[in-house]
Every structure is written in structure tokens, then in C-alpha cells.
Phi, psi and omega in degrees: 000126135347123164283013185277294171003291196290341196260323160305334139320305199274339175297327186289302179335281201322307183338288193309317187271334164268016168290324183296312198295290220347303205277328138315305183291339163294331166274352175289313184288335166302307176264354169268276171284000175231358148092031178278101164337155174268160158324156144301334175295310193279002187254016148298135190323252204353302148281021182268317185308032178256345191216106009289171178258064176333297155301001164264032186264328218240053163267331183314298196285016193259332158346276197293329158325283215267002169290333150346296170278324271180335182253319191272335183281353178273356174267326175328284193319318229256150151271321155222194209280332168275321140027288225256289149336277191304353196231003167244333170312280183319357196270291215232350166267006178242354176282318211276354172288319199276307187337297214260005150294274233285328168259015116315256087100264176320324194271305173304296187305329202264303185295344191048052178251178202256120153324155171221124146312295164328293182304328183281300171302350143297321163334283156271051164243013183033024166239029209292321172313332180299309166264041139094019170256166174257168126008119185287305158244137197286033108308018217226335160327308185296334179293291186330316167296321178307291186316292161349294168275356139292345164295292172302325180285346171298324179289328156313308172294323188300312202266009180082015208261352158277045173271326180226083196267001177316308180299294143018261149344266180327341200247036149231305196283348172316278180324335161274318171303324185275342166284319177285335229251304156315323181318292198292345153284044181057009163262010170345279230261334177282292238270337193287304159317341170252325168298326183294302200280346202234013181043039191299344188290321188261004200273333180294327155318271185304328177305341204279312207295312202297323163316303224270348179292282210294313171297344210273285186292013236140003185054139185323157177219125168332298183329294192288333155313310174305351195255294171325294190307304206275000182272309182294333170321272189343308195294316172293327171290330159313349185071352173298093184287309172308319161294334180302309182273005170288287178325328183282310192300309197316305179293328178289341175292301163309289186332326178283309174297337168305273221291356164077039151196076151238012173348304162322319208249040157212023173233026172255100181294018199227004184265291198317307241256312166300341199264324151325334207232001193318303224275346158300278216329283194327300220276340171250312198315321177307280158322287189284012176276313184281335170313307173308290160293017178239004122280000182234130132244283228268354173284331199121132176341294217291331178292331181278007151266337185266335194299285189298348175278323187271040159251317192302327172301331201266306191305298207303271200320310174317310196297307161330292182253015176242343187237279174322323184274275172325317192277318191270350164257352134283018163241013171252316145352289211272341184294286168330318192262337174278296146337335177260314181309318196290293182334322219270299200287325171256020150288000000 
């Protein structure tokens, strides 16, 4: 396989996990804030998990999954640490700029709420919690966790140690058994804090995605297997039985893609096309999904889920294709071109 291949795979992957949140948080929203029944059809063994769609809350770890896979082949490539910087900032700040404008926007017009400077600004800075704001919209937690783990793993690359991250690997899962094992033992707030800075709750994830990279690029290993194997563990040991087995099919899907049979799912133009367009999607649906549907109630079932999904898609595709695209290859454009001008000169 190719890597164009490989990457029209994860582009598919992505689809699926934001077809997946979507589609939870809209039956979330439905049995929760607007107070909607399930049918008598879903509420048979058979269909009652489709409402709410629990599971598709855990579209999240494959997130973290293929972010993993996708943050280690990008350190290969880069040569110094802005490299690096210039190629995730252009990735995720100028879409994630327009998100919280465009629901911001939105909170005022549907909610009729009081601009907060403050609350905006901090927004975009995709930490707001540092300063002591909540989430314009709470999906925007996971970019915080993203950001995070691109902190580290830089520091990590800075420092050579993912030349042998299997081991890596093994010292966050230490360190996590060992947060847990502490919590409870006069060691809270210590144990919470290192967990917190170092995302330990998510790291079986990203260790994992980060494996399924190397084997994928270098081939299986005992090592690397063993990092997998102890990331499901971790995960089964949390006592969450619906994510654990979420998380097992997820690792088994990456396993397939290492061995190079997903094809189906990277000759689905219709995967490609979510996956392509996921990380708007992610970044507006929520917030203005729910706004939306607690204003479309009195239309009908099918209108109040269809109206806001095709508005939140049609915002994604503007975002997508007025912003996203344009804003990252001009600024890898200018990145690129500035780097042969430094050459130029100290030549």
C-alpha cells in the first residue's frame, strides 16, 4: 500500500468516529434536553442501544487512536521542533477560530446571550479552563487533550526518547497504575495533577495509535505488541465495559490496517468525504445541534435531527473549504518558502 493509500484509510476511520459522536450527541440530546421517548420500536432488546447512541461517544478514542498514528509519522518527517509547531498550528487553529466564532454567533443569536469578551477570548486560545472559563462548546475538551499530547510528544522527540518509545510507552502506563493506585491513599491532588499534565487517563489510546504507526511503518514486534496488549488491558481495567469493547474493535480495525485490508473503506467515497470534512464537522454540530433542536421541537421528530445536521455540515463544508484548506496550505506555503529564503542566506 501506498501512502496515499494509508492516509485515505484514516481519512475513512475519521468519518466513521465523527459520524459516530454526531450521532450520539444528537440522541443524547433528544433523551436528555428535550425530554424525547424512545419508540416503542427502540425501546426493544434489540434497538434499544441505538437511542441515545451510547456508543458513539467512544468515536472519541479512535480520535485519539489514529491521533497517535498520525502525531508519530509526523515527527519522523520534521526536522526541528517548528516543523512541527507550523504543521499542527495550521492544522487546527484557523478551522478551530471560525468553530467558535460561528457558535458564538450562534449563542447570541438562538440564546440570546450577553457577549463576554473575556469568555471569547480565551476561547481562542483552546485552553480556556487555564483561565478559569468553561468551553464555548464542550466538545472542545478533546483539542485541549490533543494539544497536550502534542506538547509531549515534542518533548519527547526534542529529547530523543522516540527512538525507543515502546519503553516510553511502558513508563505512562507505570505512571498511570501508579495515579490510580495513589488516588486513594493521601495522595489525591498530587496524583490528579500529574495525571492531568501528563493525560494519563488517555495515553492507552495514544500509546496504542502510536504502536500501530510503527508496526504499520516497520513491522510487528513482541515490543510493540506488548504496548497494545497493556493499553487494552488499562482500558478494560477502568471498569467502563461499553468503552473497553469499543476500544477492542477500534484496536482490531487498526490491526487491519497495519496488514493492509481496508480497502472497502478507503474506496468509500462517502467515508472519504466525512473524513475529509470530520474535524469541522466535530468543531460546529454540537453546540449548534443542540440550539437548534430545542428550536425545531414542534416540527417533528425527523425535522428537528435533520434541519440541524444539515446546517451543522453545510457550516463544516464553508469551514472546510473557505478556511481549512487555504488557511493550511497557506501557511505551510509561507513556512516552506521562508525556510529556502533562511537557506538562501546562510549559504
Amino acid at each position: 500500500m501506498n501512502e496515499r493509500a494509508r492516509l485515505t484509510e484514516l481519512d475513512a476511520l475519521r468519518g466513521i468516529a465523527a459520524a459516530a459522536v454526531v450521532v450520539y450527541h444528537y440522541t443524547l440530546f433528544a433523551y436528555e434536553n428535550i425530554k424525547l421517548p424512545a419508540s416503542p420500536l427502540m425501546q426493544s432488546p434489540a434497538l434499544s442501544w441505538l437511542y441515545p447512541f451510547y456508543t458513539g461517544e467512544y468515536g472519541v478514542s479512535l480520535f485519539f487512536v489514529i491521533s497517535g498514528f498520525v502525531i508519530s509519522m509526523t515527527l519522523e518527517r520534521i526536522k526541528r521542533p517548528m516543523d512541527f509547531l507550523v504543521s499542527r498550528f495550521s492544522r487546527l487553529y484557523p478551522a478551530f477560530w471560525c468553530g467558535v466564532v460561528v457558535t458564538t454567533i450562534f449563542r447570541l443569536a438562538v440564546w440570546r446571550e450577553d457577549f463576554d469578551l473575556e469568555f471569547f477570548v480565551t476561547n481562542l486560545t483552546m485552553f480556556p479552563t487555564w483561565f478559569g472559563q468553561t468551553y464555548t462548546d464542550g466538545v472542545y475538551w478533546t483539542l485541549n487533550v490533543e494539544m497536550q499530547f502534542y506538547a509531549i510528544m515534542l518533548l519527547l522527540w526534542r529529547l530523543k526518547a522516540l527512538e525507543h518509545v515502546e519503553f516510553v510507552c511502558i513508563g505512562w502506563f507505570v505512571l498511570l497504575a501508579a495515579t490510580q493506585l495513589t488516588a486513594g491513599h493521601g495522595f489525591a491532588s498530587i496524583a490528579n495533577v500529574v495525571s492531568d499534565v501528563l493525560i494519563l487517563k488517555h495515553i492507552p489510546l495514544f500509546g496504542a495509535g502510536m504502536m500501530f504507526y510503527r508496526i504499520h511503518a516497520a513491522g510487528v514486534t513482541k515490543g510493540r505488541l506488548a504496548v497494545i496488549a497493556i493499553a487494552g488491558l488499562a482500558t478494560w481495567l477502568s471498569g467502563n465495559v461499553l468503552k473497553s469493547a469499543v476500544v477492542t474493535v477500534v484496536f482490531l480495525v487498526m490491526g487491519l490496517l497495519c496488514a493492509r485490508k481496508l480497502d472497502a473503506l478507503a474506496n468509500s467515497r462517502t467515508l472519504r468525504w466525512l473524513g475529509d470534512r470530520s474535524y469541522a464537522i466535530y468543531l460546529v454540530h454540537s453546540m449548534i445541534g443542540l440550539m437548534l433542536m430545542q428550536k425545531l421541537v414542534s416540527l417533528g421528530i425527523v425535522l428537528m435531527f435533520l434541519i440541524p445536521l444539515l446546517v451543522s455540515i453545510t457550516i463544516a463544508e464553508v469551514i472546510n473549504r473557505a478556511v481549512e484548506k487555504p488557511s493550511l496550505n497557506a501557511i505551510r506555503r509561507w513556512y516552506s518558502k521562508r525556510n529556502v529564503r533562511t537557506a538562501a542566506v546562510a549559504s
